[in-house]
N, C-alpha and C positions, 0 to 999 in steps of 0.2 A: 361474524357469527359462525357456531360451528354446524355442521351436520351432525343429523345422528353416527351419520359412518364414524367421523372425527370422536364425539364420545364414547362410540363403541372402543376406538382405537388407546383413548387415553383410559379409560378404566380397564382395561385391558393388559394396560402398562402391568408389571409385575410391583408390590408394594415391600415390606420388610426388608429383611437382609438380606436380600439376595439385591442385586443389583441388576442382573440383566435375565431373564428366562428362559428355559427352553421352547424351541418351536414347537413343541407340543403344547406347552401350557400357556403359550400365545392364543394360540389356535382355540386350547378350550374354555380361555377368562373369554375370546369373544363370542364363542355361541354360548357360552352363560348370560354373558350383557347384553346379545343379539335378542338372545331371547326371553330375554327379560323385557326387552324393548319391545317387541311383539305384543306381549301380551298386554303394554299399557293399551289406552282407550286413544281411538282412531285420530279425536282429535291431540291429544298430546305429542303422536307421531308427527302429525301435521304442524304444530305450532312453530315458530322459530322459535330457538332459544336467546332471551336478551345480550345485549353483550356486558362484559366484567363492568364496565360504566354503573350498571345496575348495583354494583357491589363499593363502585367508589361513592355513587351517591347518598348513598343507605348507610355506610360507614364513615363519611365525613360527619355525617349527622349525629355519630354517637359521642358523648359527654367523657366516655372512657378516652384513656388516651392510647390504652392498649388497643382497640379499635379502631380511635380516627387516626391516630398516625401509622399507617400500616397506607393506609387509601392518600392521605397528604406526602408520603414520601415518593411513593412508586413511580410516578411521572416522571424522578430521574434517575430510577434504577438502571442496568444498562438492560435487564431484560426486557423491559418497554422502552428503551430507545428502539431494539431491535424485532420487536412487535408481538413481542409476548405478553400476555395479560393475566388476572387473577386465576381464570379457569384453567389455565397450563397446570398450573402447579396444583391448586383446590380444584379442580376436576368440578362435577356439576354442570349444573346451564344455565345457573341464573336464576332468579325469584327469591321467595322466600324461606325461611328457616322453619321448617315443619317435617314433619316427619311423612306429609306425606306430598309435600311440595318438592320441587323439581331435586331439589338441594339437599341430599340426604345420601347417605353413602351406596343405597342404591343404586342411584347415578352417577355416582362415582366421586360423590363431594367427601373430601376432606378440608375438615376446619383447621384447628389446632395440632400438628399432627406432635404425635410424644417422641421421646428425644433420640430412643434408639431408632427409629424411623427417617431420621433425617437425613442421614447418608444415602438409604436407600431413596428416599425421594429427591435429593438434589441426583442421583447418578442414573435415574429414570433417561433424565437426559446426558451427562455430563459423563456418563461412560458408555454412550450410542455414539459409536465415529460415523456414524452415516448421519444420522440426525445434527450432529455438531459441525461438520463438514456444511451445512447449508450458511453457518455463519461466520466460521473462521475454520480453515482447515490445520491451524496450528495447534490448535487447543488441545491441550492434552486429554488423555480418555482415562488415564489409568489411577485420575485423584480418591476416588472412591476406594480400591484395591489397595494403593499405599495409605490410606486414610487407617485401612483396621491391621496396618502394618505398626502403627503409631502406638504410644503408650497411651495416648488420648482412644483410640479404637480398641485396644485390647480392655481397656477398663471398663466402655462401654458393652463391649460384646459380654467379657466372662462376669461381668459383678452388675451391668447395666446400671451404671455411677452415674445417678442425677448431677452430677458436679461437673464430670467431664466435659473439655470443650467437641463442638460437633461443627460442624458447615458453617452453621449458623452465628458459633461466636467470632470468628475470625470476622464472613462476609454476611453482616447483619441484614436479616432479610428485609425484603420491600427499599431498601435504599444502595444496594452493593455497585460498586464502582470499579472501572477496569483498574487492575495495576498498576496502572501508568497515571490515573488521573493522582492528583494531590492532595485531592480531599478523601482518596478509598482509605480505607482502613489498612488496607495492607500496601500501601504505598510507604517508601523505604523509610520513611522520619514518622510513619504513624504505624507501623509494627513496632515497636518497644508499647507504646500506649494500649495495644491490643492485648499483647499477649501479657499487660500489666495486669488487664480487665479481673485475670484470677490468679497470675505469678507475683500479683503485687496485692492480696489478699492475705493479709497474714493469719487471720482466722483459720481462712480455706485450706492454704499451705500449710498449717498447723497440721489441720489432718491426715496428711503424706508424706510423715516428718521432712516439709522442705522447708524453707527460710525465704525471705522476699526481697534478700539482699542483694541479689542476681541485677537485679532490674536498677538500682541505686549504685553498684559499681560499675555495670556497662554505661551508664550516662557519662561516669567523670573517667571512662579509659581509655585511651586513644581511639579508639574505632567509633564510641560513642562522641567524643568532642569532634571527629571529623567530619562526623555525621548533622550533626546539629548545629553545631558551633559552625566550620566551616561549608557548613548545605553541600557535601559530596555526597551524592544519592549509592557512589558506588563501594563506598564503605560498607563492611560486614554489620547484617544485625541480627539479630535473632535467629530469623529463619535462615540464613546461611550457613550460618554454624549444626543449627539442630534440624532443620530440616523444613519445608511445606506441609503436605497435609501425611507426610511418615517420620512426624516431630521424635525424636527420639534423643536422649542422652548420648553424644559420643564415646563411643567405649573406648577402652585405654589402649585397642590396638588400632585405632582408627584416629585418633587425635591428629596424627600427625599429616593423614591423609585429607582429614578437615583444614587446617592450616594449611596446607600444600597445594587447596584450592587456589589462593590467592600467592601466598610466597612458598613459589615451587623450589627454587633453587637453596632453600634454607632446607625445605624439607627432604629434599636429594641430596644434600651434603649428611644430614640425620642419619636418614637411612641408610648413608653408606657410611656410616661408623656401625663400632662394636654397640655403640653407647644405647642405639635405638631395641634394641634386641636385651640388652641388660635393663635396660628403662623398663620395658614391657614386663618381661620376665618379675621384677622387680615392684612392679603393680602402681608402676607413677608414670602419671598419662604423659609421656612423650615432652611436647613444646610444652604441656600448661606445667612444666617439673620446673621450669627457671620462669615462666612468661605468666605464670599466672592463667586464668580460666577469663571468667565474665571483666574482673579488673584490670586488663593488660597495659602499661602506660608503656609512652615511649622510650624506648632505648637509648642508652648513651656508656659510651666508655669504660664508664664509671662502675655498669650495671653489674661485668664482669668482675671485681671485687666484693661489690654484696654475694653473686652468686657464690662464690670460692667457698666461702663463709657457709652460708646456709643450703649451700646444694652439693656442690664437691665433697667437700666434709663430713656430709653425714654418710659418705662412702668411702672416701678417702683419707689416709692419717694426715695429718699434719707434717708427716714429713718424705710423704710420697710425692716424688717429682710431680705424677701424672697429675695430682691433685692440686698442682701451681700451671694447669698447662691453661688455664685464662686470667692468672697472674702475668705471666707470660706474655700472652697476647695483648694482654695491656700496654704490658713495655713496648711494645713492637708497633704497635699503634701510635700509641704517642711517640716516638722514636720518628715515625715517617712524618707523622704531623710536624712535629719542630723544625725537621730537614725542610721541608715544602714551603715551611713558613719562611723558614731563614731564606729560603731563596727566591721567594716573592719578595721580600720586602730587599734584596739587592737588585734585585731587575726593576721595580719598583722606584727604587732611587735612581738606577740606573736612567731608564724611561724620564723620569724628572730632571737628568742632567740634560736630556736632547737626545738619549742616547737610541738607538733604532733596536728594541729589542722583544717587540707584540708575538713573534712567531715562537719564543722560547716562552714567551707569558702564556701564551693559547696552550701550547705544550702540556704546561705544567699541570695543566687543569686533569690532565691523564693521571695526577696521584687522587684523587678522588676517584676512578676508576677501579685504582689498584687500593682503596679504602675499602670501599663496597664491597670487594669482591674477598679481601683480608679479611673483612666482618662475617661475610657468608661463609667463610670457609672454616671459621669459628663452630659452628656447627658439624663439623666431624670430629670434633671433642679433641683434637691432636693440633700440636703448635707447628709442624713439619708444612701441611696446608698453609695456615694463616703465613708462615714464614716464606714461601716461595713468592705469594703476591704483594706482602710487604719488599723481598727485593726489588723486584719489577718498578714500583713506584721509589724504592731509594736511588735506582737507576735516575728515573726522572729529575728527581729534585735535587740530587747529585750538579747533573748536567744544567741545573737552571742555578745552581750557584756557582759552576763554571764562567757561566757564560755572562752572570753578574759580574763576579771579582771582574774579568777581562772587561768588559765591558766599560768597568768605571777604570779601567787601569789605562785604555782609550781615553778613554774621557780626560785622564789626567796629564795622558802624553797629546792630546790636542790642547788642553790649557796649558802648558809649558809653551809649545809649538805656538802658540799666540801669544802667550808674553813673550817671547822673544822676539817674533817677528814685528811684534808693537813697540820694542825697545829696538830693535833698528829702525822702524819708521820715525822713532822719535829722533834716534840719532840723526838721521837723514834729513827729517824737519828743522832742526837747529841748524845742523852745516847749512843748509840754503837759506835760514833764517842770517844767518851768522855772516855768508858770504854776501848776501841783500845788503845789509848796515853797513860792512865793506865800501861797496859799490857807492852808497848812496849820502857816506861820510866824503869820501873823495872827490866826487863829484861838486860838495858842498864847496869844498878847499879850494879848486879850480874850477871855478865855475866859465873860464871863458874856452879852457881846453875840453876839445872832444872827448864824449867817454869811449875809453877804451878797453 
């Protein structure tokens, strides 16, 4: 239950857009409320206030569902695991719905509260680091501030866009769940489904000329099939890319800085070409200029001939070197692939004759090394890169068909070396064969003479 000091304290809180107040105006919502409280009658100072109990029992009882299920969720929200109740948040003390009962915004009850409101009332608490610190001293303080950073927060503050998402639609109130659990909403395979709630509205999206097709290409593009298909939580979604609660479009000089979250070394080969600076300039967002945006699918070999075609071209002629430099790289790729193959598959055989040759096999496994690193370097837009680490690995695969040819050419001069050696034990077999029937002829002949 609380005290009066405690209601003093929470109505007190500061309410609208501002999020946190100054010490002054701490100071004077309390002698307004203090003395507010004074002046009720002797026994209302005195009474205890019910606890929020009062408000689940009176609420489960309603037929609305807008009502009951607000009081049937809460029990596993995480603010009542951690022992917060209705009055935290709606303020009041309990009773009933009157205007001159306990429950009225004079005591600091809020019901329904309207939707520009919501920020400021979720960061009453959630940007106080001393009051958060009582629960988790990790927890960030600064979601409210990057909140009206967001395209979502500007809509609401300058035009106060009933459509906007707020706190609210992401971590649904009365039932919100840590990050980590599997069933929160914003747990990493049920953020696409949240932020579908109004990107997958095509009504909605009609009215901010945006499309809903966002949501239906991230499912089937690599990062969405990783996600769902193969349950890797640490696959990019939504909020990776655009952001938590300072949701923003990435602009076309930050794309690559987005991508570079996760694959840095593509995005440091980018920017240190010319290409990243002509991209920009040029008004084509960096990575998503060949990779696609929301639809990215996986990469292969192959990808570098589409792009020639529909991305090089549209800047380069058709008979500008520069504009065959991942023609190029194709060749060079396949080029070290064929070598590496061809000399797997002689150590391979080799290995299959008996031949001892694991430590050139292990070896080889270094032109994949020198792949990845030939692919990443693809990414400085220049063939000189991609061609220094395709040596490195022709080095390898070089030396691992060396060391095949010799190996089976061993192989051949130990099978020679044993037919022969098998064709003198033959011969050697016969003679004792040959001299035995000698012996054992003559012996036949004279059988009363000693053999000799």
């Amino acid at each position: 239950m609380r005290s009066i000091w405690e209601r003093v304290r929470l109505a007190a809180r500061p309410r609208g857009r501002r999020v946190v107040g100054t010490g002054f105006e701490l100071v004077l919502g309390s002698i307004v409320v203090f003395a507010g409280v004074l002046a009720l009658p002797r026994e209302a100072v005195a009474q205890k206030p019910p606890t929020s109990q009062v408000c689940v029992d009176c609420h489960l009882k309603q037929k609305d569902a807008r009502l009951s299920d607000p009081a049937r969720n809460f029990s596993k929200d995480i603010h009542a695991e951690v022992g917060l109740d209705c009055l935290d948040c709606h303020g009041g003390a309990g009773g009933q719905h009157s205007a001159t009962g306990t429950m009225n915004p004079a005591m600091g009850f809020l019901g329904k509260p309207a939707r520009r409101d919501i920020p400021a009332l979720c960061g009453r608490c959630h940007s106080d680091a001393t009051f958060m610190r009582q629960y988790d001293p990790s927890l960030r303080v600064d979601q409210v501030t990057e909140y009206w950073t967001s395209v979502h927060g500007q809509q609401l503050r300058e035009h106060n866009d009933p459509n906007v998402a707020t706190c609210i639609n992401c971590h649904p109130a009365h039932s919100i769940r840590p990050p980590s659990d599997p069933t929160s909403s914003v747990y990493p395979t049920n953020v696409v489904s949240t932020c579908a709630n109004c990107h997958g509205d095509a009504k909605l999206m009609a009215r901010y000329g945006l499309t809903t097709e966002e949501v239906t290409q991230y499912r089937q593009s690599v990062h969405g099939k990783t996600l769902f298909d193969k349950g890797d939580v640490s696959a990019p979604t939504c909020n990776d890319c655009h952001g938590n609660h300072g949701a923003v479009p990435p602009g076309v000089s930050s794309v690559e800085n987005v991508c570079g979250t996760c694959h840095a070394m593509q995005a440091a080969a980018l920017d240190s070409s010319k290409h990243a600076v002509r991209l920009t300039k040029g008004g084509r967002a960096g990575c998503a200029t060949c990779h696609g945006k929301h639809d990215i699918q996986p990469v292969a070999d192959t990808f570098l001939v589409a792009r020639t075609t529909t991305v090089c071209f549209s800047c380069h002629a058709e008979n500008d070197p520069d504009g065959h430099a991942f023609l190029t790289d194709k060749r060079l790729l396949d080029s070290l692939q064929t070598q590496a193959a061809m000399g797997r598959t002689l150590l391979l055989r080799a290995q299959n004759a008996g031949m001892e040759v694991s430590q050139t096999l292990f070896k080889l496994d270094d032109v994949n090394d020198a792949l990845t690193k030939a692919r990443t370097a693809i990414h400085t837009m220049h063939v000189a890169p991609v061609s220094k680490e395709i040596d490195v690995g022709m080095a390898v695969a070089t030396k691992a068909q060396q060391r095949g040819r010799a190996a089976m050419s061993e192989h051949r001069f130990r099978r020679i070396g044993l037919a022969i050696s098998a064709a003198i034990i033959l011969i050697l077999v016969l003679g004792i064969g040959l001299k035995i029937r000698q012996i054992e002829e003559r012996a036949s002949e004279h059988p009363s003479q000693p053999m000799s």
